[in-house]
N, C-alpha and C positions, 0 to 999 in steps of 0.2 A: 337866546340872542347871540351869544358866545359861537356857539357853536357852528347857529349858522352863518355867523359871518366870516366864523374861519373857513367855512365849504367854499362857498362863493368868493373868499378870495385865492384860494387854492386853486379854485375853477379859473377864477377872472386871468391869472397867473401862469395859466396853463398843467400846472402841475396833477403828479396823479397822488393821488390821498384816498382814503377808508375811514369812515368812524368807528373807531373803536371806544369799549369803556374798561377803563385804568381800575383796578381794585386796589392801588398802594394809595397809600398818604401823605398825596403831593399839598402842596401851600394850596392848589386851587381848591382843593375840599373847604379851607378854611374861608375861603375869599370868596366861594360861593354861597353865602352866608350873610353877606353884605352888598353883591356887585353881582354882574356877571362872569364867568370865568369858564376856562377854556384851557385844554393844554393841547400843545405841537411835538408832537415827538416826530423824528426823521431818522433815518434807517441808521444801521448799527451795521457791520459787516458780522455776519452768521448769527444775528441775532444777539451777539453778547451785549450784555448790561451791568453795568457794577462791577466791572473789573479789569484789568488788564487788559484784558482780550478786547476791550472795546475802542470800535473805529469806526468813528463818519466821516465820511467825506467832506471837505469845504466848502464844494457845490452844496451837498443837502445840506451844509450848517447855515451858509447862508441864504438858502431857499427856507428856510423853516425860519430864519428870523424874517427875512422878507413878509411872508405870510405875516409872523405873526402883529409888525409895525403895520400893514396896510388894513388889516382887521381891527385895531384898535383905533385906525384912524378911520376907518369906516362904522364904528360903533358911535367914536365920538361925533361926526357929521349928523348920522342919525338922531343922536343924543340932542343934539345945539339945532337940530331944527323938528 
């Protein structure tokens, strides 16, 4: 459920995305346990993660939050009806 509604709002949104599967031990591992859950990652310049080196752009910070408020508001419409 999570997931595809992060596709389709990624889609709805224009944006371009890939599903990938995460092997670290994000909070969604635990919360997928109880709910559904979902993670947004948006690009990093040269791939770095966990450190200095790491830069996103404001466009992708706020594209991947975008995503991820219209998804949750698309789970919850679903949900309430």
């Amino acid at each position: 459920m999570a997931r595809d509604a992060l596709t389709a709002t990624a889609e709805a949104l224009g944006l371009r995305h890939i599903s990938l599967v995460s092997g670290a031990g994000h909070d969604a591992q635990s919360l997928a346990e109880v709910c559904p859950a979902g993670m947004v990652f948006v690009p990093s310049a040269e791939g770095a993660s966990h450190s200095r080196r790491e830069f996103t752009r404001w466009d992708d910070c706020v594209s991947g939050a975008d995503v991820l408020l219209q998804a949750a508001l698309r789970m919850a419409i679903r949900v309430a009806t």
